[in-house]
N, C-alpha and C positions, 0 to 999 in steps of 0.2 A: 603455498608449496603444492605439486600438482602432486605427490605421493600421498596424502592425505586424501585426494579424491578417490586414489585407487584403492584405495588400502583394503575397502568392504569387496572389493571385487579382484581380490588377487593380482593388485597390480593393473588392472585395467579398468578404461575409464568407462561408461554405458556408450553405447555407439550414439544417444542423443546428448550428451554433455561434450562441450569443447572448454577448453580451460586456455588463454589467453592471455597474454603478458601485458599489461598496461606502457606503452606507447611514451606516456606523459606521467610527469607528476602528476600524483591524486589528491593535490594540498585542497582542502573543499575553499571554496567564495575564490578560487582563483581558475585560469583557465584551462590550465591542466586536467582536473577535476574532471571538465565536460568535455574538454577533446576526449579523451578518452570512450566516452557514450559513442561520438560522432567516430571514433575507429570503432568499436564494437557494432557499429549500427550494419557498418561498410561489409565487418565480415560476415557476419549473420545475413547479408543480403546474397552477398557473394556464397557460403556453403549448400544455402537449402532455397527451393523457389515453392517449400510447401507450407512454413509457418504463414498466419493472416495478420497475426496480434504481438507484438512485442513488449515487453513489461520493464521495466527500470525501478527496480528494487532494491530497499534500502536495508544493508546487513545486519539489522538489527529490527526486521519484521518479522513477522508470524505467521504463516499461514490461517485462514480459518472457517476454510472449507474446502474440500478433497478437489484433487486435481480433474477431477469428471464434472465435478459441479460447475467451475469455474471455466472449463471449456465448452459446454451448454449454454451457462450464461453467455458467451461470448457468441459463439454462434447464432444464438437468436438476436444478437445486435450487430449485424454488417454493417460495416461504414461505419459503426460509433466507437471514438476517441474517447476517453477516460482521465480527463487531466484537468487542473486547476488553468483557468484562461477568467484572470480576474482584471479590472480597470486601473489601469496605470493612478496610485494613491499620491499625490504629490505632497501628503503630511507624511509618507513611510519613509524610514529612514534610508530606504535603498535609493529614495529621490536627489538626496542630498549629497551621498557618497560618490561624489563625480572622481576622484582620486584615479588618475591615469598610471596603471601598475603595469607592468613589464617583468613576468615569467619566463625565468628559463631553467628547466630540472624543479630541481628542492627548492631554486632560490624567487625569491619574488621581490620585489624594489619600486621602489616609489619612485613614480617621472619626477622630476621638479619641477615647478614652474607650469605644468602642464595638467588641463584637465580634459576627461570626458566628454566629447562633444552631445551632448542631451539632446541639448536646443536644439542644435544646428543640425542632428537629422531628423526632429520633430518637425522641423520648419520644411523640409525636401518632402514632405506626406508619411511619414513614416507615426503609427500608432503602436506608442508603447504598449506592453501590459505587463503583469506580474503573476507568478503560479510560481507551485512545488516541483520537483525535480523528479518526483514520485509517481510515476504515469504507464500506463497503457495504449499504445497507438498502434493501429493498423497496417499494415506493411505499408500502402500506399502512404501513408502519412511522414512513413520511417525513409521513404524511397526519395521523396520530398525534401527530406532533411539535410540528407547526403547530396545534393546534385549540385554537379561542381558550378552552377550559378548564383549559387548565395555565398561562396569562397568571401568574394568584396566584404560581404557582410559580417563572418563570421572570423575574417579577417584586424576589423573593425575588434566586434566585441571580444577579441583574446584582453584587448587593454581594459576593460571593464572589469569593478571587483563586483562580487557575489554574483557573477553572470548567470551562475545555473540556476536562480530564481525567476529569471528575467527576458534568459532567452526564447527557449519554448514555447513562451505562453505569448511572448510579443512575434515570433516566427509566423505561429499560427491564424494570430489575429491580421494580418496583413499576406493571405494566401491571396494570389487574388482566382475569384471564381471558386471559392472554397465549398466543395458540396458533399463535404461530410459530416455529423453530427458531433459535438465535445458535448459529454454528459463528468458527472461530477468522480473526481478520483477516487478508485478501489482501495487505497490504504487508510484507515482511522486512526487520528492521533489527538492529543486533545496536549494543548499550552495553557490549563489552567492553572498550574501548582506551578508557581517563579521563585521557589525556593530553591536552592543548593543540593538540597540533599534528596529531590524527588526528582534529580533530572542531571542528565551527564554535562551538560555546558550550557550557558546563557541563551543559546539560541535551539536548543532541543526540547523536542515535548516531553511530556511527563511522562518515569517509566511507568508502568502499569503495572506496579507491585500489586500483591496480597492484601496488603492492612489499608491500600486506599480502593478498594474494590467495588464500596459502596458510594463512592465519589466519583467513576470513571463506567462503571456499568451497564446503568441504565439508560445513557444516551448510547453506548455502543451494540446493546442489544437489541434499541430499535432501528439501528444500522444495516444490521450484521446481514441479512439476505443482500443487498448490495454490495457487500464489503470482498474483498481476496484475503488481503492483508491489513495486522495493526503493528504497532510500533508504538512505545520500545520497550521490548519482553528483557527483563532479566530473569535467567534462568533458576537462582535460587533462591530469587524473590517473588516470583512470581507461577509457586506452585501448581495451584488451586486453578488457576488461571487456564494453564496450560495443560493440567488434567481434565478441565472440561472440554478445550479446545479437541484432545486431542479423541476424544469419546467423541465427539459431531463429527468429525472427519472420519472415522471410523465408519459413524453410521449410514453416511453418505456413502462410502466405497463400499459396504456392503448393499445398500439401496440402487446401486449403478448396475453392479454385479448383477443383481437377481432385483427387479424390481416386483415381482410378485413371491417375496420371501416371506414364506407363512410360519416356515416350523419357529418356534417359539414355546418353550424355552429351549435351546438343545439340548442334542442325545446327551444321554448321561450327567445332566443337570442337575441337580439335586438341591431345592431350597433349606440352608441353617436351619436347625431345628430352635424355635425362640427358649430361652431358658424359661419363660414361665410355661409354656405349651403343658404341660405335663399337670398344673393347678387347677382345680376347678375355680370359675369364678360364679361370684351370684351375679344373676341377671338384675337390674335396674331399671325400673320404668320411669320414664321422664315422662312429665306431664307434658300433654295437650297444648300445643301455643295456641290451640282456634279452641274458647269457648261452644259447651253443646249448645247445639243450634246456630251460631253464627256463621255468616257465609264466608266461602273461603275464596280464595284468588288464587289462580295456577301462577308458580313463580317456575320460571326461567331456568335452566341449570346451565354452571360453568364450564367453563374449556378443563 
C-alpha cells in the first residue's frame, strides 16, 4: 500500500523512492515471481541514467552497514557484479524438475504430457548454471538483461519451474565477450538448522533468532566487511541482534559525516556514578609471575 510509504513524510514519497505496482503474479519458483525483476529492471533504467549498481533484495533482510559504507564499497569496485554464478549440479533437485508449468495471474498448471526442454538447449551450446536470486549488478549488466534479444529466451524460460534460481546465473555464464567481474553475493544466510521451527518454509534459511546466536555468529562476523545485507531477521526474535546491528550503522554515519570526529564523550555527557565508587577498597598485591632473577620475555599485547 503506497500510503504507508508516505506516511513519515506527510503524505509524500522522498523524491528518490518510486513505489510500483507488480505487472505479474509474485507466486515465488514460478515466473511471475522474476518477470516482475525484468519490469522493475526496465523502469529503473528508463527513470534515472545516474544509479551504476542495482540490488535485488529480499524483504526479510537486514541491513548491516550504513548506506555510505555500502556506496564506497561499491565505488571502489567498477565492473564488479555481486551474485551467486555456481556450476550447473546435475544431483540438485532443480536438475530433475523438468515439469513444463504454464502461469497465468494467481493460477499455475501443470502441462501434461510435456516437459522442459534441458537437454535439448544444452545440446544447441547453451551452459547452464545455478545462483540466488539475491544480487547486486551494475547497470550495464541490468541493461543486458533487459534487451529485447534474449525475448526467444526468456520466452522459453516463463515455462520453467523455480526459474529465479536458474536464470541469472545461467544468463550471465553464457554473455558472450563477458568483461566484467562476478565476485561472491552481498547477503548472508546460513541453511544449517532443517528444523520447522528455526525457519519459515522447507526451502528458507535459518532465521537468525537470539537463542541460536552462538551457532549463526561467528562465521557471519568474519563476513561482515563484505556483507550489505543478512536474512532472515525476525523482529521479536531477534533483539540483540538488531541492537548491535543497529549501533555499527550508527557508527558508520557518524564516521562518514565527520571522519576526523575527536570529541568524545559528548557535551553534557556524564558517566553513572558505580554504586560501590563511594567504598574504600584494600589494595591487593598479586605475586610476581617471573621469579627474582629470572629472565623475562616481552609478550605482545591484544587488539
Amino acid at each position: 500500500r503506497v500510503g504507508r510509504f508516505g506516511e513519515p513524510t506527510n503524505g509524500l514519497l522522498p523524491s528518490n523512492v518510486v513505489v510500483a505496482n507488480m505487472p505479474h503474479a509474485g507466486r515465488v519458483y514460478y515466473w511471475g515471481h522474476t518477470a516482475n525483476v525484468f519490469t522493475a529492471m526496465h523502469e529503473m533504467l528508463r527513470l534515472s541514467k545516474d544509479w551504476q549498481w542495482v540490488i535485488h533484495l529480499h524483504d526479510g533482510a537486514y541491513p548491516v552497514h550504513a548506506p555510505e559504507y555500502m556506496r564506497q564499497y561499491l565505488s571502489e569496485r567498477r565492473g564488479v557484479n555481486f551474485m551467486e554464478v555456481d556450476p550447473w549440479d546435475a544431483k540438485h533437485w532443480q536438475a530433475s524438475r523438468l515439469t513444463m508449468v504454464h502461469s497465468c495471474e494467481a493460477w499455475v498448471g501443470r502441462v501434461s504430457g510435456q516437459t522442459f526442454p534441458q537437454a535439448e538447449v544444452t545440446s544447441n551450446g547453451f551452459r547452464w548454471a545455478q545462483g540466488g536470486e539475491w544480487w547486486a549488478i551494475t547497470r550495464e549488466l541490468a541493461t543486458y538483461f533487459v534487451d529485447d534479444r534474449l525475448r526467444p529466451f526468456l520466452n522459453l524460460m516463463q515455462y520453467r519451474i523455480n526459474v529465479e534460481e536458474i536464470i541469472w546465473a545461467s544468463m550471465v555464464l553464457n554473455i558472450p565477450g563477458f568483461a566484467q567481474l562476478v565476485a561472491n553475493k552481498l547477503t548472508w544466510e546460513t541453511f544449517w538448522c532443517k528444523k520447522e521451527n528455526c525457519r519459515d518454509t522447507r526451502h528458507s534459511p535459518t532465521n537468525l533468532e537470539d537463542t541460536l546466536l552462538d551457532l549463526y555468529y561467528p562465521e557471519f562476523r568474519s563476513k561482515l566487511q563484505d556483507l550489505f545485507f543478512v536474512r532472515t531477521i525476525t523482529p521479536q526474535r531477534s533483539e540483540h541482534l538488531l541492537a548491535w546491528l543497529d549501533a555499527r550503522i550508527l557508527w558508520e554515519r557518524n564516521f562518514f559525516e565527520s571522519p576526523n570526529f575527536t570529541v568524545f564523550p559528548p557535551s553534557g555527557f556524564s558517566y553513572p556514578r558505580s554504586p560501590s565508587s563511594g567504598l574504600r577498597r584494600k589494595r591487593i598485591r598479586q605475586p610476581s609471575p617471573h621469579p627474582k632473577g629470572a629472565p623475562r620475555r616481552a609478550e605482545g599485547g591484544g587488539e
